[in-house]
N, C-alpha and C positions, 0 to 999 in steps of 0.2 A: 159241911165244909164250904167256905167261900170262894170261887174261882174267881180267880184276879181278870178284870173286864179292862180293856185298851179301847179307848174309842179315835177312832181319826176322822179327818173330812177326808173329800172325795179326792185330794190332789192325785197326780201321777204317780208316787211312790208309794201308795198307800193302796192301791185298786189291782195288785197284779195276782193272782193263783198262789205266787211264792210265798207273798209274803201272806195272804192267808192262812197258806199249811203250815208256815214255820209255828204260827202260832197256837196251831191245832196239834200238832207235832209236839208243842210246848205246855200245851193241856193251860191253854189261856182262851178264854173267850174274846173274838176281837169281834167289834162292830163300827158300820159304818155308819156316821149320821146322811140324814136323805140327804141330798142337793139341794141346794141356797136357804140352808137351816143349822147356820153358822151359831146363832143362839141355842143351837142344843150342846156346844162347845165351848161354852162364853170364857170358861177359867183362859182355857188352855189360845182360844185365838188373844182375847187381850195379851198373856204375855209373850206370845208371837208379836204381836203389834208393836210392843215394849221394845223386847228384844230388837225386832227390826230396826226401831227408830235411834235407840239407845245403845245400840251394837252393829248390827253389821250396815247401818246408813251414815255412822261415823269414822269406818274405819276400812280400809284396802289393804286385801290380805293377798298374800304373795304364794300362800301353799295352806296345804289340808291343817297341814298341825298346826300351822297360826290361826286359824279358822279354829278349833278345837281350844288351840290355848284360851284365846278371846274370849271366846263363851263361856268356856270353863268356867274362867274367871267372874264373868260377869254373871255367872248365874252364880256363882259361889256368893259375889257381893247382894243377889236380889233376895236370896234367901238368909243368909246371917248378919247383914246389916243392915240392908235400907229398911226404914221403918216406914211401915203401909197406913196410911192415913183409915182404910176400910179396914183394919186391925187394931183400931186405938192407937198408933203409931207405937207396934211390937215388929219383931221381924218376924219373916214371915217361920222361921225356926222353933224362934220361942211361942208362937202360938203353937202350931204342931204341937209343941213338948208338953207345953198347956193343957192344950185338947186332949192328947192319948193320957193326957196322967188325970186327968177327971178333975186338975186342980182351977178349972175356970168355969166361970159362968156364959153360958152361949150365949145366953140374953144378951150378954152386952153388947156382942159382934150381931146382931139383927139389922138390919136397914129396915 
């Protein structure tokens, strides 16, 4: 059986006891990449960076749920629309769908 692995960087919300157990509690293996080895997270910091620039540097939110709604949304648009140029420009959905259904060739998506 494969237990579902979380990796975080070293921020502040991410280093406390609590939120370790929660996830041992939750029969999930979490780990931390070391410090200043951001390239062992590269998916997940770029669409931090994205998100950042593309979302919360263009927009002043007034409360938590517009913070919530905004993302939402804009992650809703990064995955079912915007077509990713390092995906043949597919979204990034219809690869997924691709990928789990066996009906693509990986080859293509190689750099």
């Amino acid at each position: 059986m494969n237990i579902p692995v979380i990796r975080t960087d070293n921020d502040p919300q991410f280093i406390s006891n609590k939120f370790a157990n929660t996830f041992k509690f939750l029969g999930i293996k979490y780990e931390r990449i070391p410090v200043k080895t951001s390239n062992m997270n590269t998916h997940i910091e770029s669409f931090h960076s994205i998100l950042k620039k593309k979302c919360y540097g263009i927009n002043e939110f007034s409360s938590f749920m517009e913070v919530y709604d905004i993302v939402t949304n804009y992650t809703k648009y990064y995955n079912r629309r915007k077509r990713h140029e390092s995906l043949n420009f597919i979204t990034s959905n219809q690869y997924y769908e691709a990928a789990t259904s066996n009906s693509m060739n990986a080859k293509s998506f190689v750099a």
